[in-house]
SEKELO-846951 format. One record per residue (C-alpha): x negated, y, z; residue in three letters; residue number from 1. Coordinates in Angstrom, 2 decimals, padded with zeros to 5 digits, always signed. Layout:
ATOM       c1       c2       c3  residu  num
ATOM        X        Y        Z     ALA  NUM
...
This chain:
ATOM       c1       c2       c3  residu  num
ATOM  -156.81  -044.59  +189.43     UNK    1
ATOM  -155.70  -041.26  +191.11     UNK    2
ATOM  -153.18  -043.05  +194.10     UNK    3
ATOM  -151.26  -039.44  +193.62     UNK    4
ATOM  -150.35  -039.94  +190.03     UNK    5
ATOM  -150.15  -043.66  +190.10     UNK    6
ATOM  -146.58  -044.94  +188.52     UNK    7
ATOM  -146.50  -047.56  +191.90     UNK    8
ATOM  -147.28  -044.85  +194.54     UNK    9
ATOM  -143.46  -045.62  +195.81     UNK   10
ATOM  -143.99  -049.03  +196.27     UNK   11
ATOM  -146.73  -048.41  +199.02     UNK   12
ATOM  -143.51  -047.84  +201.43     UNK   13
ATOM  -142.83  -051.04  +202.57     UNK   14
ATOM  -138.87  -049.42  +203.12     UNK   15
ATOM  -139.19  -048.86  +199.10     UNK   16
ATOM  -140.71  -052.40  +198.45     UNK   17
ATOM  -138.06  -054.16  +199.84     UNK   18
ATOM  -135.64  -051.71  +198.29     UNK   19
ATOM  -137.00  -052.72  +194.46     UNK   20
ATOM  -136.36  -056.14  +195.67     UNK   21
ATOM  -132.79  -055.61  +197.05     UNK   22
ATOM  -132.09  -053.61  +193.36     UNK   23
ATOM  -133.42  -056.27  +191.21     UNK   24
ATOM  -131.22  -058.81  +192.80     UNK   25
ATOM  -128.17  -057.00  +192.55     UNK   26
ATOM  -128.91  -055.74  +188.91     UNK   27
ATOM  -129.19  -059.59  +187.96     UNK   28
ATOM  -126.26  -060.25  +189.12     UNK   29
ATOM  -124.46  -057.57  +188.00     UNK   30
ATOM  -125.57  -058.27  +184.45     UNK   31
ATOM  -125.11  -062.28  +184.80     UNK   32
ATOM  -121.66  -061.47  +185.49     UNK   33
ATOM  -121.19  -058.84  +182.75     UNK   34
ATOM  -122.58  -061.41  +180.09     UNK   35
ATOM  -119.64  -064.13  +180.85     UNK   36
ATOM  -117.03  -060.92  +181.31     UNK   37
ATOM  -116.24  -059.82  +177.62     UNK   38
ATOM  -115.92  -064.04  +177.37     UNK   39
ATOM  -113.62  -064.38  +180.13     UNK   40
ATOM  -111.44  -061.60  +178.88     UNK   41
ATOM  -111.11  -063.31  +175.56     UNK   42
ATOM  -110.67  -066.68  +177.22     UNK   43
ATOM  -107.58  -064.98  +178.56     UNK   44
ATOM  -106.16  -062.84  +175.60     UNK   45
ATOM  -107.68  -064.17  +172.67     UNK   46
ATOM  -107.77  -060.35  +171.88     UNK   47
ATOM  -110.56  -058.33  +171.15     UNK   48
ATOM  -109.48  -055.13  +171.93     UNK   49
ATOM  -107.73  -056.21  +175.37     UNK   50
ATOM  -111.78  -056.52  +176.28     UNK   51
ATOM  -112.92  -052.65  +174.90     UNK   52
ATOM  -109.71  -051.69  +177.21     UNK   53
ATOM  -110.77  -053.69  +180.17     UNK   54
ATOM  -114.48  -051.92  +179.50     UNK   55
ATOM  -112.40  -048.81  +179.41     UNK   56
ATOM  -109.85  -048.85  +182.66     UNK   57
ATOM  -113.76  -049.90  +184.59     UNK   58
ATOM  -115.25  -046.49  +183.34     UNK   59
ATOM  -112.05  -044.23  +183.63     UNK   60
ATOM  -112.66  -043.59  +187.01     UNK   61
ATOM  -115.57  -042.43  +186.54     UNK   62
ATOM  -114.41  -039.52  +184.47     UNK   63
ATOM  -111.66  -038.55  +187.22     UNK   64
ATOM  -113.11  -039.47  +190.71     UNK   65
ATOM  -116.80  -039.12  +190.56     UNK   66
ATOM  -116.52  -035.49  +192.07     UNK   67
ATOM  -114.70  -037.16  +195.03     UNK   68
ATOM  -116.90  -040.23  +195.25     UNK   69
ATOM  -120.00  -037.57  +195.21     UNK   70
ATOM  -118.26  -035.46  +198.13     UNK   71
ATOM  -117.72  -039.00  +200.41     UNK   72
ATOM  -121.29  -039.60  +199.59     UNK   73
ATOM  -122.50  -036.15  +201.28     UNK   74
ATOM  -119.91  -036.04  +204.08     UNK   75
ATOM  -120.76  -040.13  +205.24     UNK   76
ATOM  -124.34  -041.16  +206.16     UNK   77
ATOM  -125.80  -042.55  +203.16     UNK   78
ATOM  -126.66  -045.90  +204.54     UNK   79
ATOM  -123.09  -046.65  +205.98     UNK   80
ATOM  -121.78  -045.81  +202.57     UNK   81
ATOM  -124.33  -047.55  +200.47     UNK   82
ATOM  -123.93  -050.45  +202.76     UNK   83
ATOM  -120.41  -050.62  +202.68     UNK   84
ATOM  -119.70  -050.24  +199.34     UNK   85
ATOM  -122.20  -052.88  +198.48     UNK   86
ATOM  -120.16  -055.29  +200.45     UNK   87
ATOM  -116.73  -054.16  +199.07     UNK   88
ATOM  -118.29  -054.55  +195.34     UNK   89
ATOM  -119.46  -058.23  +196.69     UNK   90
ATOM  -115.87  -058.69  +198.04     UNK   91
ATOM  -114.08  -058.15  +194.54     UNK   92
ATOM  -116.66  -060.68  +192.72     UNK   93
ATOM  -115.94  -062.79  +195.51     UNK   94
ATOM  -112.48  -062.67  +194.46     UNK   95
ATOM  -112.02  -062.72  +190.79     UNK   96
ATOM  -114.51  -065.90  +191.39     UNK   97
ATOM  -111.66  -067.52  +192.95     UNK   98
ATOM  -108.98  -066.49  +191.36     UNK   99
ATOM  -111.24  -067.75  +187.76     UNK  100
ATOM  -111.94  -071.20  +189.75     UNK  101
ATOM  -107.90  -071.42  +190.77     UNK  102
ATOM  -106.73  -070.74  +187.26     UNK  103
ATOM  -104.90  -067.00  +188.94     UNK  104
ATOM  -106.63  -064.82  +187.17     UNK  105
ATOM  -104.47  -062.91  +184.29     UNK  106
ATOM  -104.51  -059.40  +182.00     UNK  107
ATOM  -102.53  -057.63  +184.72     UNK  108
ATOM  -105.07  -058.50  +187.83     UNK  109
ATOM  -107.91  -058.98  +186.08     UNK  110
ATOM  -107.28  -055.22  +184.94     UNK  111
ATOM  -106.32  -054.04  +188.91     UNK  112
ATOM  -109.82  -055.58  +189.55     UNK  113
ATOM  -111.98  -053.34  +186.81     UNK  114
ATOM  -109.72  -050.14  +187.85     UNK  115
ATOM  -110.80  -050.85  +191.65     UNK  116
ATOM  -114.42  -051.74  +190.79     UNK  117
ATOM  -114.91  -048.19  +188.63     UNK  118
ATOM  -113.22  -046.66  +192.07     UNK  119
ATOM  -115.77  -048.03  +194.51     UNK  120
ATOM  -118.75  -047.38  +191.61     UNK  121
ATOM  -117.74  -043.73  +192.14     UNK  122
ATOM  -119.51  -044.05  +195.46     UNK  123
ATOM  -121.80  -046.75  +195.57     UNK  124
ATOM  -123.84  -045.04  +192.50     UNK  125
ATOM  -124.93  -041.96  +194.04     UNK  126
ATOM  -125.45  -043.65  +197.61     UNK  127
ATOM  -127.43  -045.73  +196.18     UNK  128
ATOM  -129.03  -043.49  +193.76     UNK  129
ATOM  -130.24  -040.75  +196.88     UNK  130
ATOM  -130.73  -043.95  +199.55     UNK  131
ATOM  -134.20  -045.01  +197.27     UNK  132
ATOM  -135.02  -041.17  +197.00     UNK  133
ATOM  -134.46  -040.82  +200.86     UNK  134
ATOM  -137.04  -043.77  +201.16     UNK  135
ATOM  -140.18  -041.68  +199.72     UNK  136
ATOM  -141.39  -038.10  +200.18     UNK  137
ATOM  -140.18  -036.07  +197.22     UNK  138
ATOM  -143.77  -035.98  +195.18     UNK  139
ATOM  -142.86  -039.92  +194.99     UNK  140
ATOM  -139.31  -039.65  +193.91     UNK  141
ATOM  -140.86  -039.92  +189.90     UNK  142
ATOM  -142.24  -042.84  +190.76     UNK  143
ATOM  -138.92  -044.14  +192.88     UNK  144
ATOM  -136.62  -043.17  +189.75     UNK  145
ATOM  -139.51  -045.13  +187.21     UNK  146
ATOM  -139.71  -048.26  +189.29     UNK  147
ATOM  -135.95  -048.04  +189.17     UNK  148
ATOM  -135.62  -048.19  +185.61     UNK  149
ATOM  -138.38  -051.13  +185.84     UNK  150
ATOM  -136.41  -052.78  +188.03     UNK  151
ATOM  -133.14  -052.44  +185.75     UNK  152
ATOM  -134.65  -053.09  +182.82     UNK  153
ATOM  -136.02  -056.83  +184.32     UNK  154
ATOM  -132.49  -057.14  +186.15     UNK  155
ATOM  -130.68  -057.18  +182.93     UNK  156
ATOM  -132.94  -059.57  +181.35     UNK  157
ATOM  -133.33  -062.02  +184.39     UNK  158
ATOM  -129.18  -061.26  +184.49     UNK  159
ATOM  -128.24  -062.38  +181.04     UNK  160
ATOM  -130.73  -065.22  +180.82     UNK  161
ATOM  -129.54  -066.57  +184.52     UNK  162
ATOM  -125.73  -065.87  +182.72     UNK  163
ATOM  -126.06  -067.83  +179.93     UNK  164
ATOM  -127.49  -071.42  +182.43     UNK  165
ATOM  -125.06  -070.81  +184.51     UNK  166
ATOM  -121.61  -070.98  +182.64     UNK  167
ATOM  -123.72  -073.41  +180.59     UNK  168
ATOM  -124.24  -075.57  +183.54     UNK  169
ATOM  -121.72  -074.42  +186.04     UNK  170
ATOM  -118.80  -072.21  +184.81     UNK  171
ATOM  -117.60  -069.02  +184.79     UNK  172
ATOM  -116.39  -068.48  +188.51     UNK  173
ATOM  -120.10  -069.27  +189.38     UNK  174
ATOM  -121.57  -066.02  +187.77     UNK  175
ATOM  -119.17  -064.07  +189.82     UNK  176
ATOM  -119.84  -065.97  +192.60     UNK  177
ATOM  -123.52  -065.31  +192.37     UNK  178
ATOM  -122.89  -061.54  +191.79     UNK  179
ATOM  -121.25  -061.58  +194.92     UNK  180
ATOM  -124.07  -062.62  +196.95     UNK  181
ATOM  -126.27  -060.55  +195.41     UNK  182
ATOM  -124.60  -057.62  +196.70     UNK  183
ATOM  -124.47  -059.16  +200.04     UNK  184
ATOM  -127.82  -059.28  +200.21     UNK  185
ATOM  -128.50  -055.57  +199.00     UNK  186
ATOM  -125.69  -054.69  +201.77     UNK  187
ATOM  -127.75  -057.20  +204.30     UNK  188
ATOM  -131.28  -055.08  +203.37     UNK  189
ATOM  -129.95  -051.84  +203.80     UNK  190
ATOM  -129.65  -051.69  +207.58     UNK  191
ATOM  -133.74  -052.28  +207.87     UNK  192
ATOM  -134.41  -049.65  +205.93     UNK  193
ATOM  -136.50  -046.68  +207.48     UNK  194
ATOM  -137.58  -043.80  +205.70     UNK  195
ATOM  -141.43  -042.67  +205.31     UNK  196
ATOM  -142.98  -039.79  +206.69     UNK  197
ATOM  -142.08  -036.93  +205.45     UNK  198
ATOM  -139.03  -038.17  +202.94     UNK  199
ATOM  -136.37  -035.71  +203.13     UNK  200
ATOM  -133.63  -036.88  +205.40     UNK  201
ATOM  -129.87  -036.51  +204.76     UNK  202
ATOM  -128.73  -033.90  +207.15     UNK  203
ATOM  -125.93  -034.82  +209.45     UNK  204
ATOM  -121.99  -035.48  +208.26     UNK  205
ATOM  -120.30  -032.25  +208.90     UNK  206
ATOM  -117.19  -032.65  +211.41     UNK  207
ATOM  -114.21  -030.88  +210.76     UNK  208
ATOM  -113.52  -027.66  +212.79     UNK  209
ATOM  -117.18  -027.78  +213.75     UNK  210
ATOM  -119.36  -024.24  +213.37     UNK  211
ATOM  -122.29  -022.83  +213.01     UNK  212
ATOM  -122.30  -019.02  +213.51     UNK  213
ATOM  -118.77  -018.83  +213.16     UNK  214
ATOM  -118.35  -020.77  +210.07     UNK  215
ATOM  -116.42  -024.17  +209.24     UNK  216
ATOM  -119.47  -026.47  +208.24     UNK  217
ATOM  -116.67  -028.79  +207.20     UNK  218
ATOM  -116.18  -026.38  +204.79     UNK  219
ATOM  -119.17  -026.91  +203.41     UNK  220
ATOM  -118.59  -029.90  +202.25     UNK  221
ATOM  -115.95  -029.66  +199.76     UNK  222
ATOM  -115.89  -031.15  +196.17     UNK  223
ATOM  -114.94  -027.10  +194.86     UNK  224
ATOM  -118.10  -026.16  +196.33     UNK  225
ATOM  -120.25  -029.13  +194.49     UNK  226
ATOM  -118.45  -028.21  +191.49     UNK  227
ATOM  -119.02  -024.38  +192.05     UNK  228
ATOM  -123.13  -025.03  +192.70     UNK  229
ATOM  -123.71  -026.76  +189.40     UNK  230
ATOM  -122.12  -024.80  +187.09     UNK  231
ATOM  -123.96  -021.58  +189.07     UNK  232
ATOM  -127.20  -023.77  +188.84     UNK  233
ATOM  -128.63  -022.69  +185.35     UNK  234
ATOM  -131.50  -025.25  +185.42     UNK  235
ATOM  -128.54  -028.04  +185.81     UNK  236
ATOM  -125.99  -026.56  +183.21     UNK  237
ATOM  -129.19  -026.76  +181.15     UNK  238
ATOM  -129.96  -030.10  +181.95     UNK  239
ATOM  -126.63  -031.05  +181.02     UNK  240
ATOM  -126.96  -029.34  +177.70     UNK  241
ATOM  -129.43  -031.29  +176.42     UNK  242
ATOM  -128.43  -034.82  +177.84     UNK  243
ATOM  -125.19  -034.48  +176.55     UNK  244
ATOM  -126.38  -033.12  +172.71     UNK  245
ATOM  -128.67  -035.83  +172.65     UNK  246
ATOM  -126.36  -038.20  +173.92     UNK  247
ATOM  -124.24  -037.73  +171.50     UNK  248
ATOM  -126.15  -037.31  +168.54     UNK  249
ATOM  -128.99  -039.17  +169.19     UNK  250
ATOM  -129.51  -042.14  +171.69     UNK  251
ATOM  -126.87  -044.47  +170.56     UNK  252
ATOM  -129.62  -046.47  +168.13     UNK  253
ATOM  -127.51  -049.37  +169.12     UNK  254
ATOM  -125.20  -048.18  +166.32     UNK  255
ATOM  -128.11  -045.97  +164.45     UNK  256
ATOM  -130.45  -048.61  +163.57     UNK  257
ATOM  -127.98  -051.25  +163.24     UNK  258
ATOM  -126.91  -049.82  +160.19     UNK  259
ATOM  -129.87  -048.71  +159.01     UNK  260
ATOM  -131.31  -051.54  +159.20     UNK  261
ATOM  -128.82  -053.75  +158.17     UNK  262
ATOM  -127.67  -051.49  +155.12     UNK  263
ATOM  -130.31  -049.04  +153.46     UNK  264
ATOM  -133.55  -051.31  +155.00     UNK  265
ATOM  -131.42  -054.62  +153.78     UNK  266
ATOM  -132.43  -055.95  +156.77     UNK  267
ATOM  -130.31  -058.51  +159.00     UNK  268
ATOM  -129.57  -059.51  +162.33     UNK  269
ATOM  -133.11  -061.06  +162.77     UNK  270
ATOM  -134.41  -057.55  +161.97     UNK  271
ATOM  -132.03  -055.57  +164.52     UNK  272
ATOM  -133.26  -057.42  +167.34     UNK  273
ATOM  -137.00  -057.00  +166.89     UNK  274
ATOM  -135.93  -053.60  +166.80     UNK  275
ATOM  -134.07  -053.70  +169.93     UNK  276
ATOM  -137.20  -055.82  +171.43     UNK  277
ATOM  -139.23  -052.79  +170.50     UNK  278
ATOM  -137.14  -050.40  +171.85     UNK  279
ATOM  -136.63  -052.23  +175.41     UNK  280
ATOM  -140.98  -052.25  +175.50     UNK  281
ATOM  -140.90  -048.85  +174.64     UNK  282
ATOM  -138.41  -047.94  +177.54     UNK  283
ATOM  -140.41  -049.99  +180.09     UNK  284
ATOM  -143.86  -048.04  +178.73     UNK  285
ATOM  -141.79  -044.80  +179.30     UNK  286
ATOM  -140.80  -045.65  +181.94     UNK  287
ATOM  -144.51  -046.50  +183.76     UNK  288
ATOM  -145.28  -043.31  +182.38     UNK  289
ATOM  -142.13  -041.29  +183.82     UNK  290
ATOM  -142.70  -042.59  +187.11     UNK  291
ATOM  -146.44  -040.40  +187.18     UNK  292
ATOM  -144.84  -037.72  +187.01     UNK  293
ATOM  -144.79  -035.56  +190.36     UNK  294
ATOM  -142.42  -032.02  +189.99     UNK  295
ATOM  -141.00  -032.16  +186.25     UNK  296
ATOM  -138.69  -029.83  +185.05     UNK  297
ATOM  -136.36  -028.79  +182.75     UNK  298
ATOM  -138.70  -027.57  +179.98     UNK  299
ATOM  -140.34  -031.01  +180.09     UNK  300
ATOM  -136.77  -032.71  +179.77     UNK  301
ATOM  -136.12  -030.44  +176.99     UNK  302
ATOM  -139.61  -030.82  +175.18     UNK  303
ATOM  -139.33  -033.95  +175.40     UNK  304
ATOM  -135.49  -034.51  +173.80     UNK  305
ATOM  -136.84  -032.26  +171.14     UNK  306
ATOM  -139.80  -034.17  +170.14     UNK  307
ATOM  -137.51  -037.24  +170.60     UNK  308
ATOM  -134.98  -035.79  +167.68     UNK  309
ATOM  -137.95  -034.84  +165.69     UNK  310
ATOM  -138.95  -038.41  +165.51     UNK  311
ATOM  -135.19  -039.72  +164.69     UNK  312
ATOM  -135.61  -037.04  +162.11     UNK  313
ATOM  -138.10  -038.56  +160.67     UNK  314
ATOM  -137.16  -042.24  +161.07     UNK  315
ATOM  -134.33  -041.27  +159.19     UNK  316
ATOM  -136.60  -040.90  +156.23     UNK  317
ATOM  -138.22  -044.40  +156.79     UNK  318
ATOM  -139.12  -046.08  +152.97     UNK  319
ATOM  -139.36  -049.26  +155.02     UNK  320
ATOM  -138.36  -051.39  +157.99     UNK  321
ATOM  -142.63  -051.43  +159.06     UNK  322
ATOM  -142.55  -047.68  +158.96     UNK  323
ATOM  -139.59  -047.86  +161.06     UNK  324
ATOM  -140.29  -050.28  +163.61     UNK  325
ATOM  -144.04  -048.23  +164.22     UNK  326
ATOM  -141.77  -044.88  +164.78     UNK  327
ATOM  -139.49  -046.70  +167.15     UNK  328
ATOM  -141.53  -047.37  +169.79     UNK  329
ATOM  -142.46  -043.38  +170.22     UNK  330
ATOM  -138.69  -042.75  +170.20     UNK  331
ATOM  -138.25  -044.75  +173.10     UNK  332
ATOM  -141.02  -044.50  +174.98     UNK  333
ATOM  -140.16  -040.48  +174.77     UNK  334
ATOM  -136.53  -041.19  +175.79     UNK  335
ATOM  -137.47  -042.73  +179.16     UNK  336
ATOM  -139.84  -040.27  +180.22     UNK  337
ATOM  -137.20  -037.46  +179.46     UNK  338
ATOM  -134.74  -039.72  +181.36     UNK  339
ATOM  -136.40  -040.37  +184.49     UNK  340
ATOM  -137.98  -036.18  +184.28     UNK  341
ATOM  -134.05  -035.71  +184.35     UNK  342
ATOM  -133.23  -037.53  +186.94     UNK  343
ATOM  -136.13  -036.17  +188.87     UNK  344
ATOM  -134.45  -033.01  +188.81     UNK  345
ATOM  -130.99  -033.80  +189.24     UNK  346
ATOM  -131.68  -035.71  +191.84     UNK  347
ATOM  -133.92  -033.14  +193.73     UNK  348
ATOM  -133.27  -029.75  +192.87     UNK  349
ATOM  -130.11  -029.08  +194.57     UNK  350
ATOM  -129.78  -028.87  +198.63     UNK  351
ATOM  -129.63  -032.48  +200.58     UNK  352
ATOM  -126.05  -031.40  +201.47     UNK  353
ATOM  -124.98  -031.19  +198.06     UNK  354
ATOM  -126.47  -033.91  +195.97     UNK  355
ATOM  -123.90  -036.28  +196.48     UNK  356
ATOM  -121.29  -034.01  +194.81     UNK  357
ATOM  -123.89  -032.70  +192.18     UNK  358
ATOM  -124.05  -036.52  +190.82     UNK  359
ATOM  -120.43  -036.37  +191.22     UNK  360
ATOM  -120.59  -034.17  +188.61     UNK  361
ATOM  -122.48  -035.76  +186.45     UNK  362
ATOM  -121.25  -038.46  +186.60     UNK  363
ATOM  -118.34  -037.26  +185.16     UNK  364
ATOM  -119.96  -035.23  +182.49     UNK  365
ATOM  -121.74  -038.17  +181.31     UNK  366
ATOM  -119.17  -040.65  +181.31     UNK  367
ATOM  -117.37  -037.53  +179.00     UNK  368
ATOM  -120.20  -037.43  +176.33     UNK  369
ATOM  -120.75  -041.47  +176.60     UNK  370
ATOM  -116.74  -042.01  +175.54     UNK  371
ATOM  -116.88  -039.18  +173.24     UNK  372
ATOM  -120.59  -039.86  +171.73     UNK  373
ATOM  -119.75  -043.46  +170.14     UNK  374
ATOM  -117.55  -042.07  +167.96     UNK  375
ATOM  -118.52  -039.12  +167.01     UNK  376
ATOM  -121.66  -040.38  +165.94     UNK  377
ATOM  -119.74  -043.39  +163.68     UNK  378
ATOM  -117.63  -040.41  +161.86     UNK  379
ATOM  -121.52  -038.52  +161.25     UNK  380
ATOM  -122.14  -041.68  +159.96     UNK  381
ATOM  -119.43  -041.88  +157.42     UNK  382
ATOM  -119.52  -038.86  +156.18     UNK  383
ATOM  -123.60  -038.46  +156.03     UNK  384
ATOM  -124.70  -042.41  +156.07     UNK  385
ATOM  -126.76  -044.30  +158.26     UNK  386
ATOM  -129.72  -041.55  +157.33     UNK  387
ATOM  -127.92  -038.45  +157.34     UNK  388
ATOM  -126.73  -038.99  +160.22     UNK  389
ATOM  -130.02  -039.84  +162.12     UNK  390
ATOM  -131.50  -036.46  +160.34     UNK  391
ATOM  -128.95  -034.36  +160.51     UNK  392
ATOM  -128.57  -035.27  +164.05     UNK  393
ATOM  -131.97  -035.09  +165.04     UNK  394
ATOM  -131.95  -031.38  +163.56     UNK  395
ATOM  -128.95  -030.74  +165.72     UNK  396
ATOM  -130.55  -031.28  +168.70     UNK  397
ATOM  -133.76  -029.90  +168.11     UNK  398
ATOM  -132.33  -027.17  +166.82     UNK  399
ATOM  -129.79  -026.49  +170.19     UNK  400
ATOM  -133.01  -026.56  +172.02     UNK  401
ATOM  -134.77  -024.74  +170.35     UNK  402
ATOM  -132.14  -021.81  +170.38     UNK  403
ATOM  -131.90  -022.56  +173.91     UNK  404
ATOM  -135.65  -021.52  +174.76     UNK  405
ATOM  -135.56  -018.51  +172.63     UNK  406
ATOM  -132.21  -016.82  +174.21     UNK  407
ATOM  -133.27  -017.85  +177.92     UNK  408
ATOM  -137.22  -016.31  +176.71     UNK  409
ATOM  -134.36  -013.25  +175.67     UNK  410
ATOM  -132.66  -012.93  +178.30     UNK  411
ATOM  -135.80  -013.18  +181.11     UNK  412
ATOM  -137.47  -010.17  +179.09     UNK  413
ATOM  -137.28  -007.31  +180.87     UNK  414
ATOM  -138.41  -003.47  +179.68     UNK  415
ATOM  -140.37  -001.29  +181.56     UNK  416
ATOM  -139.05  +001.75  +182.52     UNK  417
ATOM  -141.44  +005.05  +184.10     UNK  418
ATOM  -139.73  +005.97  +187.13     UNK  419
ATOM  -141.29  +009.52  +188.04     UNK  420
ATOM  -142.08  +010.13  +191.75     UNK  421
ATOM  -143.43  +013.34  +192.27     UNK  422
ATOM  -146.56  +013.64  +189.55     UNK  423
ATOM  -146.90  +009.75  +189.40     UNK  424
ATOM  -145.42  +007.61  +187.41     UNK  425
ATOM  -144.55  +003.64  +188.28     UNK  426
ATOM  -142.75  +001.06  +186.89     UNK  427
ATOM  -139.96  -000.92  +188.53     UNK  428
ATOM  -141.17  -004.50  +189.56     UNK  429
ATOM  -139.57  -007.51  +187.24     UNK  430
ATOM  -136.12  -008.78  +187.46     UNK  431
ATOM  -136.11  -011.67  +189.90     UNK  432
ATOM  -135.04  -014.81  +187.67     UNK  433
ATOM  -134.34  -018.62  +188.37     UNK  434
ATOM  -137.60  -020.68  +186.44     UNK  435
ATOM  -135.92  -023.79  +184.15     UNK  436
């Protein structure tokens, strides 16, 4: 195997190794303590949608402060701030543990709690996010953002397995309790971590009233400027294009294929869960594969969301749940490369200074399109069906893209013009222009 295209070529930094090992302990516990959370919420209300608004006040801040938890990100170094907010994170499961085992917890705190979780998310996402990319040089951040996604995807399964033993065997304050060691020991890990030669390091906090050639380098730092740099980033405006459009009508097979399945396939809940199986293998496969990637790009990213809606198109016309469940796996395995090729880029293309605030950004974008995409999608499916609405979506977003590569092909056309000097004539070189 070619060591420079292998999908492990991260883990050969033993920084990165123990890393993987530090993110699949705190992803178990993470999703050991979201399996019991919807319960305990209903334990306490007995209502139902008391536990979609305590999902809801954990994500809002997400929408509003990610730009300011992106900015904290750049202007702290990383490690401090991953470190720290690991141990804060540990410090409110340590706390709703107790208050669970006491009998304190109610609506009202247990609420406070989510609100101040989504707050300290803000930051410890892209800290920790950019920490595993400082690890590696940036040919291996593919790999870095694949064994990621391994390492979720075997976090959440080890997570709700180790959820369901231990309310079983020891109660509901325990999962908590077990999620708040596990980011004790991610905040214990970072400390030892060293990058490898030739990672990209994060360049030094600027001070305030500091300069460099008469400028404020503080000033340099501020959310408007993150802000400013994305939305003057065509590559990233494009990026978010096509995440979002597919986000929102495509992606959510959750809801897709449960009722196709389930209503035109007259399958049941046995049948939605082999499809879900399929669909987790066919992220891990994607996955493996993102992660041998070495400088993706946009294109790819868009390619690949296009052949992805091409293939919902077609599932759409499935005469069978066989047909469908041998299309599925494509779909997904498709989806994860184009995820990780995305993240490659967003987390790579802009300056070390400024990716904090750039995943501020998106962060806030996508938490937009991931509230707005649910329903959206359900009223597509009401008006078009279970079918209609994976086709006609599928043609949406191929479609977008598709109109997207022909105006930017457009727009990067330039015409030669004879400029006459003297008796010879010459053309003007090209317009300069930013490659996708």
């Amino acid at each position: 195997m070619d060591v420079s295209r292998s999908p492990w070529r991260s883990l050969k930094y033993r920084s990165m190794r123990w890393w993987s090992v530090a993110n699949f302990v705190s992803n178990a516990g993470t999703w050991m303590q979201l399996t019991v959370q919807n319960l305990l919420v209903l334990q306490i209300t007995g209502s139902a949608a008391a536990t979609g608004l305590s999902m809801s006040v954990q994500a809002a801040p997400a929408l509003l402060m990610s730009l300011v938890g992106g900015a904290a990100v750049d202007r702290w170094p990383r490690k401090v701030t991953a470190a720290v907010s690991q141990a804060v994170l540990g410090a409110i499961a340590f706390t709703t543990a107790v208050l669970v085992a006491t009998g304190g917890l109610n609506l009202t705190v247990l609420m406070a709690l989510a609100a101040v979780t989504g707050v300290v998310a803000t930051v410890d996402g892209p800290a920790c996010a950019l920490l595993g990319n400082d690890l590696v040089p940036p040919e291996d951040v593919p790999s870095a953002i694949g064994v990621g996604s391994l390492v979720h995807s075997a976090g959440r399964l080890a997570g709700a397995a180790l959820g369901g033993v231990t309310v079983a065997f020891l109660g509901t304050a325990a999962a908590y309790a077990a999620n708040g060691l596990s980011f004790l020991f991610v905040a214990s890990v970072i400390p030892f971590l060293r990058p490898a030669y030739g990672a990209l390091r994060q360049a030094a906090p600027a001070r305030r009233g500091a300069r460099t050639g008469g400028e404020d380098t503080a000033a340099d730092m501020t959310v408007r400027q993150g802000l400013m740099f994305f939305l003057r980033r065509p590559r990233l405006v494009a990026l978010a294009g096509v995440t979002g459009i597919s986000a929102v009508f495509g992606r959510n097979y959750t809801l897709t294929l449960a009722v196709l399945v389930t209503g035109p396939l007259a399958g049941g809940a046995g049948s939605f869960g082999t499809v879900s199986t399929v669909l987790a293998v066919g992220g891990i496969i994607g996955a493996v594969l993102g992660a041998r990637l070495r400088r993706p790009s946009v294109r790819l990213v868009g390619l690949l969301a296009a052949a992805g809606a091409l293939l919902q198109v077609v599932a759409g016309f499935s005469p069978s749940f066989a047909v469908l469940l041998v299309l599925v796996l494509p779909m997904a395995v498709v989806e994860s490369v184009s995820d990780t090729a995305g993240k490659t880029v967003l987390q790579t293309d802009p300056p070390a200074h400024l990716r904090g605030r750039v995943l501020g950004v998106w962060g806030s974008i996508s938490t937009a399109w991931g509230l707005a995409g649910p329903p959206a999608l359900g009223l597509l499916m009401e008006l078009a069906g279970a079918r209609g609405a994976l086709v006609s979506g599928g043609l949406i977003i191929a479609g977008s893209i598709g109109a997207g590569f022909v105006l930017r092909r457009r727009r990067n056309v330039t015409v030669p013009v004879l400029v006459r000097k003297g008796d010879v004539a010459v053309a003007p070189a090209a317009a300069l222009s930013t490659a996708a």
